[in-house]
C-alpha positions in Angstrom: -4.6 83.2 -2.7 -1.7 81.2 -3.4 -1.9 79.8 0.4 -5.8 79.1 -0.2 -4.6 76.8 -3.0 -1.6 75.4 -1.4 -4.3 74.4 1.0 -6.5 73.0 -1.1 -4.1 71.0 -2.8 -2.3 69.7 0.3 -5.8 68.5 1.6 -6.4 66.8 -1.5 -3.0 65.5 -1.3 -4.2 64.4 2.5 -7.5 62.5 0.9 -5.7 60.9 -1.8 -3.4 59.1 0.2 -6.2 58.1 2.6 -7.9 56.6 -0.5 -4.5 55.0 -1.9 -4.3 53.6 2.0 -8.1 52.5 1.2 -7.2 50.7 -1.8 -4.3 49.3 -0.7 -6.4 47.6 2.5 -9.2 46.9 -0.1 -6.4 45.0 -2.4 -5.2 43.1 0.7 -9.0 41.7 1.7 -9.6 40.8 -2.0 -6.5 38.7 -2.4 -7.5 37.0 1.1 -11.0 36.7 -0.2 -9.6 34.7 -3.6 -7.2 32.7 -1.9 -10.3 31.6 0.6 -12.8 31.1 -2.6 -9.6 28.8 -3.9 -9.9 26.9 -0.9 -13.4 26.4 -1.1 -13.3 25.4 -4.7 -10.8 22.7 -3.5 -12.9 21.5 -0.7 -16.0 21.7 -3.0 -14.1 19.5 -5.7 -13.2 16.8 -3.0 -16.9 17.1 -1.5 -17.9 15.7 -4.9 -15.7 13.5 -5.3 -16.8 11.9 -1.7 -20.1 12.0 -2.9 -19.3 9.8 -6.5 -17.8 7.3 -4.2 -20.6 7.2 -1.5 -23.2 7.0 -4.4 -21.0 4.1 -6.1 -21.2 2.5 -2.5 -24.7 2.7 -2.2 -25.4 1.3 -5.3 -23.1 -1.4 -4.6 -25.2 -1.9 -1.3 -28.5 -2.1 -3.2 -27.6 -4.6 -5.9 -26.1 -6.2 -2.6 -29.6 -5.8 -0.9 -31.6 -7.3 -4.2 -29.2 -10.5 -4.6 -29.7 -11.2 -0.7 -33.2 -10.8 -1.3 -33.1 -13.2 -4.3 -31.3 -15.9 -2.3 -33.8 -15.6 0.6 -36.6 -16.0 -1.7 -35.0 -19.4 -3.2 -34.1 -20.8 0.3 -37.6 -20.2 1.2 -38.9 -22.1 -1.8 -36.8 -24.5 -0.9 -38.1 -25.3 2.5 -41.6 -24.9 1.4 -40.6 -27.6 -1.1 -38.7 -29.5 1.7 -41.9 -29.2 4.3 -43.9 -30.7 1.4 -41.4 -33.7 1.1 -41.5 -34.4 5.1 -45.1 -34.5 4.9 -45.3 -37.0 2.3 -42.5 -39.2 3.9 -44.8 -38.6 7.3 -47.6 -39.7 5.2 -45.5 -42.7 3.6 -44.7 -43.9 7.2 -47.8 -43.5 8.7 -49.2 -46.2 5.8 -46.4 -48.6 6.0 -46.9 -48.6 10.1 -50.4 -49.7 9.1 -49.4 -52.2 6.5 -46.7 -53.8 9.3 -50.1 -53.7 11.5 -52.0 -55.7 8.9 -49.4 -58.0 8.4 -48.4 -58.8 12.5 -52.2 -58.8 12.9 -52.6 -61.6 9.9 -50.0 -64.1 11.1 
């Protein structure tokens, strides 16, 4: 009987230290596994960070966008303005060539 239990014991003895070997692997994957979620925090805080300063940029690039389109839209009202001008001076021509006409023709 007391072999039976010596057995037992040194069998349990056997299966502890598989499970102590267990947990000792299992201790060793979870400290891996918090130094990689460490590193991923760090890379996710920088990924944000990027992602302020692209935003920022892009903002910049749209007030950007809406002055150019502001300027555009005065430069344009100035040439309409400046087309109107030439036709008047065209206009303004055309009569005083036909006043010089009159006047050559009367003499």
């Amino acid at each position: 009987m007391d072999n039976q239990i010596l057995e037992l014991l040194q069998s349990m003895n056997s299966k502890l230290d598989q499970n102590a070997s267990s947990i000792d692997s299992m201790k060793s994957d979870i400290t891996e596994l918090k130094a990689d979620i460490t590193e991923l925090k760090a890379d996710v805080s920088n990924i944000k960070s990027e992602i302020k300063i692209m935003n920022t940029k892009i903002d910049n690039l749209e007030q950007g966008q809406k002055d150019i389109k502001i300027t555009v839209a005065s430069i344009k009202s100035n040439i309409e303005e400046m087309t109107q001008d030439m036709h008047r001076v065209e206009v303004a021509t055309a009569k005083n060539w036909a006043d010089i006409a009159q006047l050559k023709a009367i003499r």
